[in-house]
N, C-alpha and C positions, 0 to 999 in steps of 0.2 A: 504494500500500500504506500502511496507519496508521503501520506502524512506523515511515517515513520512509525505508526501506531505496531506494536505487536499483538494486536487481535486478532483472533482468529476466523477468518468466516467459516461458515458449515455450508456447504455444496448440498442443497438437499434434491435428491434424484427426480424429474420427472417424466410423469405418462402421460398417451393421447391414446384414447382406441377409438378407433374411426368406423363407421358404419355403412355399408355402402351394399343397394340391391339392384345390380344393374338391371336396367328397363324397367322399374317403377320408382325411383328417383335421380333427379335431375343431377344430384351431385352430392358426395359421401356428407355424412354429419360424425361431430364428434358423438360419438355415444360414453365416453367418461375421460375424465381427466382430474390431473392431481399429482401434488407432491408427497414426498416424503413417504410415508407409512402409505398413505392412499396410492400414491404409485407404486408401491411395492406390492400390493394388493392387485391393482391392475394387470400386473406384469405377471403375479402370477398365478391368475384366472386364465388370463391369455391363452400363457402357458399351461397350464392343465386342460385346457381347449386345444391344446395343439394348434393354435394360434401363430404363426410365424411371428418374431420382431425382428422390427426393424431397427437401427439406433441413429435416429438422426437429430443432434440436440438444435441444431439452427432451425428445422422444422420443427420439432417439438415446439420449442418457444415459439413460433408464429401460430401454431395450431393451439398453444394455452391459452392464447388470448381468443379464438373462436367459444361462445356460450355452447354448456352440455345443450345437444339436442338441436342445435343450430348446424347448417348446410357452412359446409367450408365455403370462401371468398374466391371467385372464379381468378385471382392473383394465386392463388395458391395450389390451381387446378395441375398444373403438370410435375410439380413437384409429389403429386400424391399419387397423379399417376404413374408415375417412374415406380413411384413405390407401392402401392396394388398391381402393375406389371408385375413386379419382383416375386410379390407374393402368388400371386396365380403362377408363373415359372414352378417357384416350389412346390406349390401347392401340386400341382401336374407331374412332376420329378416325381413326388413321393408315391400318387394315386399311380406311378408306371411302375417303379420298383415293387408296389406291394400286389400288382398284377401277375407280375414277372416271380412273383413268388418269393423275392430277396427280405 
């Protein structure tokens, strides 16, 4: 810190889980968000969902300030879709390996 202070700050973690039904809505909403304990929670629902994460903190922070239950901001449209591509990849990789018997 400039001021010379030896304080410590605490980094507390956060989550975005995002809700998206392609062909009946226009465009994904947050479905929960939170720090701390409430992001660790998120994370791992998610996770026991077999939920892919993703970890992007510069999106995260633009998607904290979206309201739970509110449709992302068409400014933030391709950055999500980069990342729902990603996650339907996976999602497909996995749904072929567990075909293939693996």
């Amino acid at each position: 810190m400039s001021d010379g202070s030896t304080r410590k700050t605490h980094h507390q973690r956060k989550a975005v889980a995002l809700r998206y039904k392609r062909g009946s809505e226009p465009a994904p909403r947050v479905s929960a968000a939170g720090r701390g304990r409430v992001a660790e929670t998120i994370l791992a629902k998610a996770a026991e969902a077999g939920v892919p994460l993703v970890e992007d903190a510069d999106l995260v922070n633009l998607l904290d300030k979206v309201p739970v239950g509110e449709s992302i901001p068409p400014v933030l449209y391709k950055a999500v879709a980069e990342v729902l591509s990603y996650v339907y990849r996976v999602n497909r990789r996995f749904a072929e390996r567990l075909d293939a018997g693996e």
